[in-house]
N, CA, C and O atoms as a GROMACS GRO file, in nm:
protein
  416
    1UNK      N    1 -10.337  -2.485   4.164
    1UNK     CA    2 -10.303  -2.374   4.251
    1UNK      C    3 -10.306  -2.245   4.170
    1UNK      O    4 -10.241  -2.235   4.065
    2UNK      N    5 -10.382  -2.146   4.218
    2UNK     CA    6 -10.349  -2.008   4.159
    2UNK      C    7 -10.308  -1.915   4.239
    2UNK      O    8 -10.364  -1.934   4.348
    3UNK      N    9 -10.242  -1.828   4.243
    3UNK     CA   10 -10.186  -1.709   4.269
    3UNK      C   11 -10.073  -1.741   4.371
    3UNK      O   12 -10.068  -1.665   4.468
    4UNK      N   13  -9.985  -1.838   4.365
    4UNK     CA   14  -9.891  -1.857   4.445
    4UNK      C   15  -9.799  -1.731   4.364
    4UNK      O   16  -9.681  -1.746   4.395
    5UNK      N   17  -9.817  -1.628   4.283
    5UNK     CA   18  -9.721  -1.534   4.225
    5UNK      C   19  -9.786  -1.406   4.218
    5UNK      O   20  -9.750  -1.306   4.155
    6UNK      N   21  -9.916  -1.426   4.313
    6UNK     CA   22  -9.997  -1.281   4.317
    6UNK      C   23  -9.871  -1.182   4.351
    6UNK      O   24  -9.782  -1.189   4.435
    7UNK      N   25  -9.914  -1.056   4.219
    7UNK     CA   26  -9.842  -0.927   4.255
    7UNK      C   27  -9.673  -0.937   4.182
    7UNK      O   28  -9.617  -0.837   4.136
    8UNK      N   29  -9.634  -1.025   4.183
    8UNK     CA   30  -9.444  -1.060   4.124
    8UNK      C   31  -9.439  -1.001   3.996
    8UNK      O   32  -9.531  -1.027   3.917
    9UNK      N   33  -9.353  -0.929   3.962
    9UNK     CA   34  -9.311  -0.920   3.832
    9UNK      C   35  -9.211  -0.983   3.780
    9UNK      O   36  -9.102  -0.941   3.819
   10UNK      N   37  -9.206  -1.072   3.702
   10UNK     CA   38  -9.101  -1.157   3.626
   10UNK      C   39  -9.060  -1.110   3.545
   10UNK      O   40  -9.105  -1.005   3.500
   11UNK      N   41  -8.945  -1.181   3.489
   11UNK     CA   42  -8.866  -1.126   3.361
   11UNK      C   43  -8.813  -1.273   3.328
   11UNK      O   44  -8.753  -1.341   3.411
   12UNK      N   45  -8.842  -1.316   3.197
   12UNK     CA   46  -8.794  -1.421   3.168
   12UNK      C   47  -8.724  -1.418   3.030
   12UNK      O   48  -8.799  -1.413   2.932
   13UNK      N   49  -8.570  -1.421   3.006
   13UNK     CA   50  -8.525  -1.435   2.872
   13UNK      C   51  -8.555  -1.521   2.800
   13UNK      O   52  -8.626  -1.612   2.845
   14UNK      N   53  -8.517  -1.523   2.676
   14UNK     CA   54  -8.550  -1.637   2.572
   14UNK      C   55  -8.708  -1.690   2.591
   14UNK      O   56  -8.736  -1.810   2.602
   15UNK      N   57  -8.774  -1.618   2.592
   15UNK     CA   58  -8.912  -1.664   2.620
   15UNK      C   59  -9.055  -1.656   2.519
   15UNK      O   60  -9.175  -1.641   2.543
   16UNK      N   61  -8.954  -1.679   2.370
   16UNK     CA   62  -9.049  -1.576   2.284
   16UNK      C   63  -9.120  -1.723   2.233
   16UNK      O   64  -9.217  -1.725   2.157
   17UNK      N   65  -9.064  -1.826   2.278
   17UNK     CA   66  -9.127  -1.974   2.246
   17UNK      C   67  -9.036  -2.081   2.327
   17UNK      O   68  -8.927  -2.061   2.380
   18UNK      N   69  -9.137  -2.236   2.323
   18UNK     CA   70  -9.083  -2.332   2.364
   18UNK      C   71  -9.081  -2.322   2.532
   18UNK      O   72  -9.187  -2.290   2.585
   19UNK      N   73  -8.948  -2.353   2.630
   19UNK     CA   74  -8.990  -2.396   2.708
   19UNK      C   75  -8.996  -2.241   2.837
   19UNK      O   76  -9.052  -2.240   2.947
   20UNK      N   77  -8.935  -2.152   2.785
   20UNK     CA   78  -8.969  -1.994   2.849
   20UNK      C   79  -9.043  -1.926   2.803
   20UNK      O   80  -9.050  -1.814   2.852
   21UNK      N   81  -9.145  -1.964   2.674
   21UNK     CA   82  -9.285  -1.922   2.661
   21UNK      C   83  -9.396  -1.980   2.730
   21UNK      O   84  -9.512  -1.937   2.730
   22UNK      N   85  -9.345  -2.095   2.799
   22UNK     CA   86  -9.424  -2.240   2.902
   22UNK      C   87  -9.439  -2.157   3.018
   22UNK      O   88  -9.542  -2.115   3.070
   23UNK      N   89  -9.318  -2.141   3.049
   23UNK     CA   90  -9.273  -2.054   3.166
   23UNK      C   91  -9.377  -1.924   3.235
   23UNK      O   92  -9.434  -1.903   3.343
   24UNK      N   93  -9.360  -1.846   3.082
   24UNK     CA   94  -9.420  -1.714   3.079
   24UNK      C   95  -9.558  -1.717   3.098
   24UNK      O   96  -9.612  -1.652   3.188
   25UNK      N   97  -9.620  -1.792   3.016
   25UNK     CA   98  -9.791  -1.806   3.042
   25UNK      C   99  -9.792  -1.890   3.174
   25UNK      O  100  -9.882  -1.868   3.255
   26UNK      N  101  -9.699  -1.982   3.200
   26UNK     CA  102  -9.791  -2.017   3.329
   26UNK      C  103  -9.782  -1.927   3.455
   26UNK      O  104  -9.870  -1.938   3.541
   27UNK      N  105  -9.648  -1.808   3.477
   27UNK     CA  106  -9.663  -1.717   3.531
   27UNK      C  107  -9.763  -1.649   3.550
   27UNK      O  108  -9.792  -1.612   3.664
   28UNK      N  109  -9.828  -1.621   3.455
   28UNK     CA  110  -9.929  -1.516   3.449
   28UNK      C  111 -10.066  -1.611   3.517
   28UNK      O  112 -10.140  -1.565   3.604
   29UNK      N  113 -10.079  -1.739   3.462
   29UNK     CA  114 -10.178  -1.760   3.498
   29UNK      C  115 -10.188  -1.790   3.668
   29UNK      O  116 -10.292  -1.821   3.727
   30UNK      N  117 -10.049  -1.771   3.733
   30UNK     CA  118 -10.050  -1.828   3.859
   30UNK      C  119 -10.017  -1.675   3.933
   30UNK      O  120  -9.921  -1.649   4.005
   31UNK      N  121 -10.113  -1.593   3.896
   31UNK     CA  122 -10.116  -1.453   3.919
   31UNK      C  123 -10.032  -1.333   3.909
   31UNK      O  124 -10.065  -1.217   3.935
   32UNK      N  125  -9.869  -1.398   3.847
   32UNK     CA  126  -9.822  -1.240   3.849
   32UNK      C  127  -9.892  -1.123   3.808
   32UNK      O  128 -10.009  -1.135   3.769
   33UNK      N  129  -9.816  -0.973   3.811
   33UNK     CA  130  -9.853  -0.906   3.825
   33UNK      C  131  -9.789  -0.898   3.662
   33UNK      O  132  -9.879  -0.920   3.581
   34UNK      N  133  -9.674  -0.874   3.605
   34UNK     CA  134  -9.643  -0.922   3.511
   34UNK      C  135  -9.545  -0.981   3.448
   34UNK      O  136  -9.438  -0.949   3.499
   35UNK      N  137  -9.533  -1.067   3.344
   35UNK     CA  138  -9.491  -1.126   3.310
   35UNK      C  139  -9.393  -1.036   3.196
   35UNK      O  140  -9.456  -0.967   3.116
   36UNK      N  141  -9.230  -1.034   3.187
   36UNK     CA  142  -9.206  -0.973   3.058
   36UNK      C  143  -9.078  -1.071   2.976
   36UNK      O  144  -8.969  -1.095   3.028
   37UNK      N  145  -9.121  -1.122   2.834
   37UNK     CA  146  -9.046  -1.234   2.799
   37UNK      C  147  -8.954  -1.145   2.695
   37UNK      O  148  -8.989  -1.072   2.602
   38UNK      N  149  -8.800  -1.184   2.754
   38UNK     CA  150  -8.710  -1.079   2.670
   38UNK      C  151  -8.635  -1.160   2.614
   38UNK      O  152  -8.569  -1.244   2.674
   39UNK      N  153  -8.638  -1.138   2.459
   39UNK     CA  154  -8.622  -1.242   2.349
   39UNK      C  155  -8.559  -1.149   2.243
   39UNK      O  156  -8.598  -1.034   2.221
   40UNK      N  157  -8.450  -1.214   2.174
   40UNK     CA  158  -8.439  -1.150   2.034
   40UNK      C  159  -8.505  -1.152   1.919
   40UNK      O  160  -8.500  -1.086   1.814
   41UNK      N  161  -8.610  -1.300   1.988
   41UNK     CA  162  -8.697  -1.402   1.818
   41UNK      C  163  -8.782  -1.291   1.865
   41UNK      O  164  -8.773  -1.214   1.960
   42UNK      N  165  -8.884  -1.309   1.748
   42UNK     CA  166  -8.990  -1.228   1.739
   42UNK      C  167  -9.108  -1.373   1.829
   42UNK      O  168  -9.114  -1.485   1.778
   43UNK      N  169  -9.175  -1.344   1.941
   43UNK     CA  170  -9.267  -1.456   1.930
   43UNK      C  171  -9.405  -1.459   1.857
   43UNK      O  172  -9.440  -1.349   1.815
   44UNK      N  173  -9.484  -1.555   1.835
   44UNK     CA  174  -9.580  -1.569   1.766
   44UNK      C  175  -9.699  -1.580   1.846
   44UNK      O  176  -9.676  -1.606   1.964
   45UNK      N  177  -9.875  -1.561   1.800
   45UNK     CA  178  -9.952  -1.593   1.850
   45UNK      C  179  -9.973  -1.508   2.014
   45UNK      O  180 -10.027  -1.551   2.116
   46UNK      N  181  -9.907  -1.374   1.988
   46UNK     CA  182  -9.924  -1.341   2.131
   46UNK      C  183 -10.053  -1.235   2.155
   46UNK      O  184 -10.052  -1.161   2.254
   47UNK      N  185 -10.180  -1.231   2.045
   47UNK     CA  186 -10.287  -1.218   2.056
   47UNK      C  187 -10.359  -1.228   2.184
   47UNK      O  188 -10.390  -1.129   2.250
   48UNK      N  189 -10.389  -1.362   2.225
   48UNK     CA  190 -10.461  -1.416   2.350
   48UNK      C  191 -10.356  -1.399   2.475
   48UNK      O  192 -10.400  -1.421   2.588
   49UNK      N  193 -10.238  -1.365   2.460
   49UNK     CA  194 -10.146  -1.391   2.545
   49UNK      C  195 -10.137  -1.274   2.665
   49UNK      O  196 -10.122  -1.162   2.616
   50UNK      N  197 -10.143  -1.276   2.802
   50UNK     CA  198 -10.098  -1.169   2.876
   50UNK      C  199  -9.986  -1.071   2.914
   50UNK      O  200  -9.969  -0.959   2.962
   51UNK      N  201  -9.900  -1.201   2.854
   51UNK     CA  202  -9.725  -1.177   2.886
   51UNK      C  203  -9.683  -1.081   2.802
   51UNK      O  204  -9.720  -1.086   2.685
   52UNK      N  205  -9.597  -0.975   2.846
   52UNK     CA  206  -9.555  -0.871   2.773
   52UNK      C  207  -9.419  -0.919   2.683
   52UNK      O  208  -9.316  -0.964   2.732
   53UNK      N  209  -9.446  -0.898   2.540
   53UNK     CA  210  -9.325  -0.948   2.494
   53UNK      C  211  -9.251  -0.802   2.467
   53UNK      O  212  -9.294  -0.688   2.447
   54UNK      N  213  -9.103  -0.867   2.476
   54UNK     CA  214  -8.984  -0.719   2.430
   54UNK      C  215  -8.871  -0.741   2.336
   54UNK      O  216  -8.805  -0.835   2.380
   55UNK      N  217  -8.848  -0.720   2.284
   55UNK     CA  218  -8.756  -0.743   2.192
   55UNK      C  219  -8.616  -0.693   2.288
   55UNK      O  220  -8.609  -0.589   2.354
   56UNK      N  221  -8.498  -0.812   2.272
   56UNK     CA  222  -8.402  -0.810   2.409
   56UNK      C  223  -8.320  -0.829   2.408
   56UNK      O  224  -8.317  -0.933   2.473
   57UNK      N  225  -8.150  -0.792   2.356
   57UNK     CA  226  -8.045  -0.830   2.356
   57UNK      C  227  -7.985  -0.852   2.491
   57UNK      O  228  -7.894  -0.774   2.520
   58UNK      N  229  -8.021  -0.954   2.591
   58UNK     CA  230  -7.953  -0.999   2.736
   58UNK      C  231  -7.812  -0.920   2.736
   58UNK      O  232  -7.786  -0.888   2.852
   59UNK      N  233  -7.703  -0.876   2.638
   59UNK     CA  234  -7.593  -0.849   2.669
   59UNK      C  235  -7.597  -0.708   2.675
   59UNK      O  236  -7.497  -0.636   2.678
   60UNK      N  237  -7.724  -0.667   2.677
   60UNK     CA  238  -7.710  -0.502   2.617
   60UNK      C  239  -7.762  -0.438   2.801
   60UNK      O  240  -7.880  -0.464   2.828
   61UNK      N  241  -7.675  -0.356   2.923
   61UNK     CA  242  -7.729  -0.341   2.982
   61UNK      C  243  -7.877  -0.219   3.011
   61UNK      O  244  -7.946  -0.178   3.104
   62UNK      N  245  -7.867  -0.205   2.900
   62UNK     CA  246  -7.973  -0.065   2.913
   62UNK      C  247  -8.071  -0.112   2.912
   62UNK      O  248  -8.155  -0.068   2.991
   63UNK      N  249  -8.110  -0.246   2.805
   63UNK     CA  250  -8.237  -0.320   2.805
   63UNK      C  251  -8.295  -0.370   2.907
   63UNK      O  252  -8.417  -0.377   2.925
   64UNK      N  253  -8.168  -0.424   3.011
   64UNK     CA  254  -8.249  -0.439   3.120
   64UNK      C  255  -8.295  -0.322   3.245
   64UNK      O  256  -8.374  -0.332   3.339
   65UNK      N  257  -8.222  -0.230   3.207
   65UNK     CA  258  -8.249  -0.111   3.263
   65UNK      C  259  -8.381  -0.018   3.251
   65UNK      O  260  -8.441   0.052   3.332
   66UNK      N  261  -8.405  -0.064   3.055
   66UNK     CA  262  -8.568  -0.009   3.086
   66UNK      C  263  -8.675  -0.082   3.103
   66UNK      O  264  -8.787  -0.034   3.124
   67UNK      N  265  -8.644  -0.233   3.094
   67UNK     CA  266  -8.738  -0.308   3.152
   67UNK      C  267  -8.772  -0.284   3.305
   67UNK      O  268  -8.887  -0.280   3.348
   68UNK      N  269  -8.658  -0.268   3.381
   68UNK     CA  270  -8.676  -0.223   3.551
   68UNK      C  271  -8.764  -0.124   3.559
   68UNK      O  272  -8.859  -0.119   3.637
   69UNK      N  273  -8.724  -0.021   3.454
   69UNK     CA  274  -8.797   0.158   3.499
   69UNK      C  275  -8.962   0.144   3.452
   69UNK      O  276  -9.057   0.221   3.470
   70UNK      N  277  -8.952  -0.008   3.376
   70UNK     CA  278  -9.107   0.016   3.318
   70UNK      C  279  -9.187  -0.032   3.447
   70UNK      O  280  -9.288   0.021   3.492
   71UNK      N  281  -9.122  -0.140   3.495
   71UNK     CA  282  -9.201  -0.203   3.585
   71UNK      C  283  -9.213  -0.163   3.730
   71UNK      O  284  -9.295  -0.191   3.817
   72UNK      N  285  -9.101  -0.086   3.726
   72UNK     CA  286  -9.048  -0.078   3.939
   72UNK      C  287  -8.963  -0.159   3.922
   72UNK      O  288  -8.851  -0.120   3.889
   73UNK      N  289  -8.992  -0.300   3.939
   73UNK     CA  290  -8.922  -0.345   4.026
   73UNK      C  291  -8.921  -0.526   3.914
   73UNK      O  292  -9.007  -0.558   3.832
   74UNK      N  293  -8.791  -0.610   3.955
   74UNK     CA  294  -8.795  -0.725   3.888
   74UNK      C  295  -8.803  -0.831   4.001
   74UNK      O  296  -8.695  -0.862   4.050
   75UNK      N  297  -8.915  -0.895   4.051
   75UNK     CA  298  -8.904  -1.014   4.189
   75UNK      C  299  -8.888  -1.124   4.124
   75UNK      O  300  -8.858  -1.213   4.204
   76UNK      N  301  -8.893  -1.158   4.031
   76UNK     CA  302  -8.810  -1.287   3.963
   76UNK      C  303  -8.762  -1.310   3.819
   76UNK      O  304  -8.829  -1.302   3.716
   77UNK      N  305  -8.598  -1.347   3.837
   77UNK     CA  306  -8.569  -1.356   3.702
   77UNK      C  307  -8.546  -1.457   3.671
   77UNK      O  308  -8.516  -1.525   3.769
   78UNK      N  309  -8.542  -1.537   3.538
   78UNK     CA  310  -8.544  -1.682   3.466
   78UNK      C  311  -8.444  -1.652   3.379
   78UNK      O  312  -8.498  -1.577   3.297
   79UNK      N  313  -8.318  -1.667   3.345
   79UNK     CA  314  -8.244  -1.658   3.204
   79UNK      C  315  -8.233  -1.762   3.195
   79UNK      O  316  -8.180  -1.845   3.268
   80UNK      N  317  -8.312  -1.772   3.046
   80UNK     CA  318  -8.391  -1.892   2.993
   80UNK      C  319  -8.309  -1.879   2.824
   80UNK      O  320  -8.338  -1.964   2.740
   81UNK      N  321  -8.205  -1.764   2.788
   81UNK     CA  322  -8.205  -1.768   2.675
   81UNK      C  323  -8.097  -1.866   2.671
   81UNK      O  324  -8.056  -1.943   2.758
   82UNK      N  325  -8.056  -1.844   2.542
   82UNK     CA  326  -7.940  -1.922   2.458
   82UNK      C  327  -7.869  -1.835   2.408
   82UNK      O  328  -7.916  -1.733   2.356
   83UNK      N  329  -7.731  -1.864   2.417
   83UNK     CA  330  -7.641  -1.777   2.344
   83UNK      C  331  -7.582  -1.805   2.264
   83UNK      O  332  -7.477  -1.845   2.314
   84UNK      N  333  -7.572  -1.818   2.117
   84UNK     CA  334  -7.567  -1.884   2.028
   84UNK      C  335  -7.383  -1.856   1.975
   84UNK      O  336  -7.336  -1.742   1.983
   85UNK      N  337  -7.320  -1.940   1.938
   85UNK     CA  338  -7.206  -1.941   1.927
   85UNK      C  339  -7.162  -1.979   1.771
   85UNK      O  340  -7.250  -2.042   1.712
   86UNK      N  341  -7.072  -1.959   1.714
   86UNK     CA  342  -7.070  -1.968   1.556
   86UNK      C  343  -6.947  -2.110   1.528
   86UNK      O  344  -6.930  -2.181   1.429
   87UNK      N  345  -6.861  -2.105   1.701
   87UNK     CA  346  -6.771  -2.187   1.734
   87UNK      C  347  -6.825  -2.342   1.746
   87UNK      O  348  -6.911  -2.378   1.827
   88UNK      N  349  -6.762  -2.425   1.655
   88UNK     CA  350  -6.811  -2.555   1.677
   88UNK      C  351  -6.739  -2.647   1.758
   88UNK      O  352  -6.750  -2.770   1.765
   89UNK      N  353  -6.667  -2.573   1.816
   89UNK     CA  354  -6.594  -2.680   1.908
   89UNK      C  355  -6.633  -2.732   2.029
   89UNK      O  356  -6.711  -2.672   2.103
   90UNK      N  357  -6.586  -2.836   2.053
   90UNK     CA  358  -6.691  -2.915   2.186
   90UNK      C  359  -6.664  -2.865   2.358
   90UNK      O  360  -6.712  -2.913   2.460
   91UNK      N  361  -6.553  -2.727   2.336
   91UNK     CA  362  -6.485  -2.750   2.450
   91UNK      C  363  -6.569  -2.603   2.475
   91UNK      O  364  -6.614  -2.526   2.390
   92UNK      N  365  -6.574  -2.593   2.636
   92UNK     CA  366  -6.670  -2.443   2.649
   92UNK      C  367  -6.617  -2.316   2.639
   92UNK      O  368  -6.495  -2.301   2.635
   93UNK      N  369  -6.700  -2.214   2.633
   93UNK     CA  370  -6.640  -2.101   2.571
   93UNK      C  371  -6.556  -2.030   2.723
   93UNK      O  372  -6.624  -2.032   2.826
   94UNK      N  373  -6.466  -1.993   2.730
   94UNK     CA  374  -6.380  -1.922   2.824
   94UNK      C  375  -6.426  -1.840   2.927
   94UNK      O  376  -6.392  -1.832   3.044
   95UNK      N  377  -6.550  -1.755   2.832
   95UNK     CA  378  -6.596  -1.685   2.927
   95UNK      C  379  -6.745  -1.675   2.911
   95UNK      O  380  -6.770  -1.749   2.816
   96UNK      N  381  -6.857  -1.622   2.956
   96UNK     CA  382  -6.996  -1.578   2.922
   96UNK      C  383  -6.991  -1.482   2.847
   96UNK      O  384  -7.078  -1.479   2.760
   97UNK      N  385  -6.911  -1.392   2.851
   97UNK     CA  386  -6.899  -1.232   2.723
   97UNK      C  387  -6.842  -1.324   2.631
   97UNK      O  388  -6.884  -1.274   2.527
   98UNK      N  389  -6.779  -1.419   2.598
   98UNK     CA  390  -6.711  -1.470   2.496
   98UNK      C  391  -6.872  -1.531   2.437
   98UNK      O  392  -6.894  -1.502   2.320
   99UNK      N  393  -6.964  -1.599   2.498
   99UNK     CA  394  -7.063  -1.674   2.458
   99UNK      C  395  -7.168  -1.661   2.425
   99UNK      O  396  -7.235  -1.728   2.347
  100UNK      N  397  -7.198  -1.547   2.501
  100UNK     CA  398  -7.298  -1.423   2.444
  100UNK      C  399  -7.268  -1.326   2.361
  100UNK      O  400  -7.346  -1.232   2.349
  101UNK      N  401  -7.166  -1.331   2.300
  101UNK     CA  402  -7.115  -1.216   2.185
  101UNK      C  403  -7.255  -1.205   2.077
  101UNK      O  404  -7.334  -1.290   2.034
  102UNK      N  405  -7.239  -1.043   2.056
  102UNK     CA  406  -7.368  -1.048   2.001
  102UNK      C  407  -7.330  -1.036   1.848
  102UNK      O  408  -7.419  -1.071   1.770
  103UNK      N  409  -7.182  -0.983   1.780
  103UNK     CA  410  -7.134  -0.954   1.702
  103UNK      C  411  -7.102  -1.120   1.568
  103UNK      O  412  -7.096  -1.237   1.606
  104UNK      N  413  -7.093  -1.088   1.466
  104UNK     CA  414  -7.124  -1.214   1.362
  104UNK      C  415  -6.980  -1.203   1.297
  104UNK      O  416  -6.947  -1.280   1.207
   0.00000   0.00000   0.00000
């Protein structure tokens, strides 16, 4: 099937590899309009690639603010990242600002 995504602009976090870099290219190839993978990693190999990569702190709201103004408009979002925690304990974190802390 192609273009079941003619015209959509996506936004997919954590997408700078693995399974929201999967994500990202097959977007594009199933016609969005574009694809933008917002990641803190740097991704690799994005030579041949269509998908716009951005460098992306998810907790920061401005980032997603100029991703909106670049594009118009966001018709589908994927938060695909990980929020990495320094806490090894098995029990979950309290809150999402507690889990996404961007601070070390």
């Amino acid at each position: 099937m192609v273009d079941r995504l003619k015209g959509k602009v996506a936004l997919i976090t954590g997408a700078a590899r693995g399974q929201g870099r999967e994500m990202a290219e097959l977007f594009m190839r199933e016609g969005a309009k574009a694809v933008v993978s917002g990641d803190v990693l740097d991704a690799a190999d994005t030579e041949d690639s269509k998908v716009t990569f951005v460098k992306m702190d998810v907790t920061q709201a401005d980032r997603w603010k100029s991703v909106v103004a670049e594009h118009g408009r966001i018709d589908i979002l994927i938060n695909n990242a990980r929020c990495a925690s320094t806490n090894r304990s098995s029990r979950p974190p309290r809150s999402s600002t507690t889990a996404c802390s961007t601070s070390t």
